[in-house]
C-alpha positions, 0 to 999 in steps of 0.5 A: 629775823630771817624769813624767804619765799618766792618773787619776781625779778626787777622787771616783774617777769615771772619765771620759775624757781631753779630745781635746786629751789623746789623743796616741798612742804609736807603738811602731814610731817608737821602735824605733831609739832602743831598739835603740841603748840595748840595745846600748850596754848600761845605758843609761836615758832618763828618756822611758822611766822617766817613761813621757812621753807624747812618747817616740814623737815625741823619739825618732822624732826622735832626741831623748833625754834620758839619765838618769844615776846609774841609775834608782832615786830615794832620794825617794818623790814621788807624782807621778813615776813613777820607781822608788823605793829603795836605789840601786847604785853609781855606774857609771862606764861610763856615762859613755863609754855616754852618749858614745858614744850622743851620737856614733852618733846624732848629736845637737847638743843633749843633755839630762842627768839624773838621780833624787834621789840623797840617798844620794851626799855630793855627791848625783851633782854629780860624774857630771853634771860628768864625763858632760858634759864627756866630751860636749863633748870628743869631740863639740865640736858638741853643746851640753848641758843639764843637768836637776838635783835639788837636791842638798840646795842643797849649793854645792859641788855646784852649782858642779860642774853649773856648771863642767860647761859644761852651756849651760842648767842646769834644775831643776824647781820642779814646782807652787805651795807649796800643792801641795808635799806631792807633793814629797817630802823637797824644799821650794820655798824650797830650789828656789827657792835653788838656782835663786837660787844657780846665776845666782849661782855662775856670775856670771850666764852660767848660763841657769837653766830650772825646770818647772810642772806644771798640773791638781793644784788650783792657782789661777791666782793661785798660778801668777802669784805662782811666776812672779813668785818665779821671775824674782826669782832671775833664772830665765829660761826655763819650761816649763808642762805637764798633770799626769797621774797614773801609777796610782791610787797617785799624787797625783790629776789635779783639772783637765784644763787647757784649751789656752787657760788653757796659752796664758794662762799663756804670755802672762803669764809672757811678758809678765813677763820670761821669755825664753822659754816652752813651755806646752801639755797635753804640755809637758814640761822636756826637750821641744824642749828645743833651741829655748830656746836657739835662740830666744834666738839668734833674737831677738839676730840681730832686735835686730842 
């Protein structure tokens, strides 16, 4: 999962985040999402885990993505903040908690996620398959996104996410291969795969989402030659955001992207194919995660 904070350069000289990267969390905002998640019990959003910079806006606005399987991860990324370990077992009540959270608050738009989770055969395809149809049925309004790991690219597994009737299913490219080493246990070819597999699988009526982050030392040309890797295996919407580093412990932030080069990399991928395209400093997977679908509903009522 994508997760950014703050850090020092290569050299660790301290210097400051740029204006542009000086977005305020407002506790207070946040308060009737937390109270929700406490009292439906065992609950976790990955806005919380990943400490997201956006969490006081998605949950002043009753936006939330729900982090299932729990939050302890089986892969060790030194880029994400999410805890790293020996997982529980599954939790089936979740799936009712994840529901019931949907219904109280009353959400049209949801997004599922979940950590790595190496340790399951079928690396947690089944709760993401049984959480969402749970949704669908007993709020019929909701649509559903879903934000996979990548399952090991295990086929069975894709196709359950894919049965699930999930409307967009994400999984996260995170940076160009140069920069891989961030990823651990994970490789682009396999994410590329999966991307690949899923428009496949679902006969094309799957929409596909991936994410980059930007500010790790990459070019301009490595990202141009991932968009284009990404359009070959058909994936159609993307997200570009800043990297921003957890702790001293995690990979180092190189670049504080200006606001023009995010518009830049908007444009080009834009101008490549992609339907649609979220990049900006505090861009993120699941942020606005609704208006990817809505704007593609946008353009077909202008071509009518």
């Amino acid at each position: 999962m994508t997760s950014f904070t703050s850090s020092a350069p290569k050299k660790e000289v301290k210097f400051r985040k740029p204006e542009w990267l000086r977005k305020k969390i407002n506790p207070s905002a946040q308060k009737e999402m937390e109270s929700l998640l406490k009292e439906v019990g065992g609950l976790h959003t990955i806005c919380q885990e990943a400490k997201c910079p956006n969490i006081s806006e998605c949950f002043s606005k009753k936006n939330a993505t729900f982090l299932i399987l729990g939050n302890i991860c089986t892969r060790r990324c030194t880029y994400c903040n999410v805890k790293t370990g020996l997982p529980t077992e599954v939790n089936l009540e979740e799936i009712e908690q994840v529901t019931k959270s949907v219904i109280q608050l009353g959400l049209k738009f949801v997004v599922i996620t979940s950590p790595a989770r190496d340790d399951l055969p079928d690396g947690g395809a089944s709760q993401f398959y049984r959480v969402t149809r749970d949704i669908l049925e007993k709020s019929p309004g909701t649509q559903v996104e879903v934000l996979i790991p990548d399952f090991k690219a295990k086929e069975e597994s894709l196709q359950k996410v894919i049965d699930s009737g999930a409307v967009i299913i994400g999984h996260n490219i995170e940076t160009v291969p140069s920069m891989y080493k961030i990823r651990r246990n994970a490789s682009y070819e396999r994410s590329l795969q999966v991307l690949k597999r899923l428009k496949e699988l679902g006969q094309n009526k799957i929409k596909t989402k991936t994410a980059l982050m930007v500010g790790l030392g990459e070019t301009e040309e490595e990202m141009i030659q991932v968009f284009k890797d990404l359009l070959d295996v058909g994936c159609e919407f993307l997200s570009i955001g800043q990297y921003l580093a957890p702790s001293g412990d995690y990979a180092k932030v190189k670049e504080f992207v200006r606001p023009e080069q995010f518009e830049r990399y908007k444009q080009l991928a834009l101008d490549m194919g992609f339907k649609f395209v979220h990049s900006s400093p505090y861009a993120r997977s699941s942020y606005l995660a609704h208006e990817y679908l809505g704007h593609e509903s946008a353009n077909k009522e202008l071509e009518i």
